[in-house]
C-alpha positions as CSV (number, residue, x, y, z in Angstrom):
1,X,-12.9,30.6,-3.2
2,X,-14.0,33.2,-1.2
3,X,-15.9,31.7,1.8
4,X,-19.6,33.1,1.0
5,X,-22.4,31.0,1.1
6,X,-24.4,30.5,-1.4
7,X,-28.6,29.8,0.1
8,X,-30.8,27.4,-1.9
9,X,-34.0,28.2,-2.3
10,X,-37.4,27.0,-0.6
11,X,-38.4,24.1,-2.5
12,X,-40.6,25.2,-5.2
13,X,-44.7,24.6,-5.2
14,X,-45.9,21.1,-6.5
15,X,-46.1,20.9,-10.5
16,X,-48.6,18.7,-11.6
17,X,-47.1,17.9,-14.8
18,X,-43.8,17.9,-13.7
19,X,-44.6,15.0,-11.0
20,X,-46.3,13.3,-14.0
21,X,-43.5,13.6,-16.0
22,X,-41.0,12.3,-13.6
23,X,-43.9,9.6,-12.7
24,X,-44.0,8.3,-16.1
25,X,-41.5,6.3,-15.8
26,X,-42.9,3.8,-13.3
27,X,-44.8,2.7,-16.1
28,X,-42.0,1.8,-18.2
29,X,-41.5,-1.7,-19.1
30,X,-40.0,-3.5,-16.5
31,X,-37.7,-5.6,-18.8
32,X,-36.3,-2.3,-19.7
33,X,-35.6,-1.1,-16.7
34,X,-33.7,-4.3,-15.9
35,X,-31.3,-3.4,-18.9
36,X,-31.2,0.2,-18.0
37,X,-29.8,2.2,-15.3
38,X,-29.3,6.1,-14.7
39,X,-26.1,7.0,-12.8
40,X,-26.8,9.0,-9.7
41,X,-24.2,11.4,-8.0
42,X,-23.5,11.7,-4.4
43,X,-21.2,13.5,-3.0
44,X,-19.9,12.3,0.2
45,X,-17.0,12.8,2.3
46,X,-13.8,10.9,2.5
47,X,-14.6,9.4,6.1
48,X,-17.9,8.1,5.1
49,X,-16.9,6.6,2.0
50,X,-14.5,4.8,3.6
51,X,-17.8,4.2,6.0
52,X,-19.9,3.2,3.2
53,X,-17.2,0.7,1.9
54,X,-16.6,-1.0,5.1
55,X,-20.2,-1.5,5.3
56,X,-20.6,-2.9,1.4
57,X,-17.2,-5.7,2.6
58,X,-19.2,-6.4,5.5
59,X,-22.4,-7.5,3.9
60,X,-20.2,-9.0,1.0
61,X,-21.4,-7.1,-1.8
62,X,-20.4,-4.1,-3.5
63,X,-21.3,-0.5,-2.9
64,X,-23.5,-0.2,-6.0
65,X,-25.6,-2.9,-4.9
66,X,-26.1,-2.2,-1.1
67,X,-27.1,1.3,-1.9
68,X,-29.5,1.0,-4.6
69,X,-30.8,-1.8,-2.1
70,X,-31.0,1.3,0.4
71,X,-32.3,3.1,-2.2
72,X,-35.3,1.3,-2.9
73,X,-35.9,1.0,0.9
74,X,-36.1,4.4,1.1
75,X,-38.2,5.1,-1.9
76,X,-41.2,2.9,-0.6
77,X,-41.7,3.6,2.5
């Protein structure tokens, strides 16, 4: 690797049909959604998955579960 860093860009201007796109699927049936998930990526580092973890033992469920729990928090408010 050679140590440059790489900018993103501004975040781009608000697509009407993209957001209703990606909107659409709050209106999918909700006994599908039950049997369906979509895997999301995070990349985190080794200290706070460890972090993460700990946390997840703590509250006696697994990771998966206490953050799609912090998930959804997140997403409605």
């Amino acid at each position: 690797m050679s140590g440059k860093r790489i900018g993103i860009g501004a975040r781009p201007s608000a697509d009407p049909q993209a957001e209703a796109w990606i909107r659409q699927g709050a209106a999918v049936d909700s006994g599908k959604v039950e049997r369906y998930s979509a895997r999301l990526k995070l990349d985190v580092t080794p200290a706070l998955r460890t972090r993460i973890k700990l946390a997840a033992f703590d509250r006696g469920v697994t990771t998966a579960e206490m953050q799609r729990e912090e998930l959804k928090q997140q997403a409605t408010s």
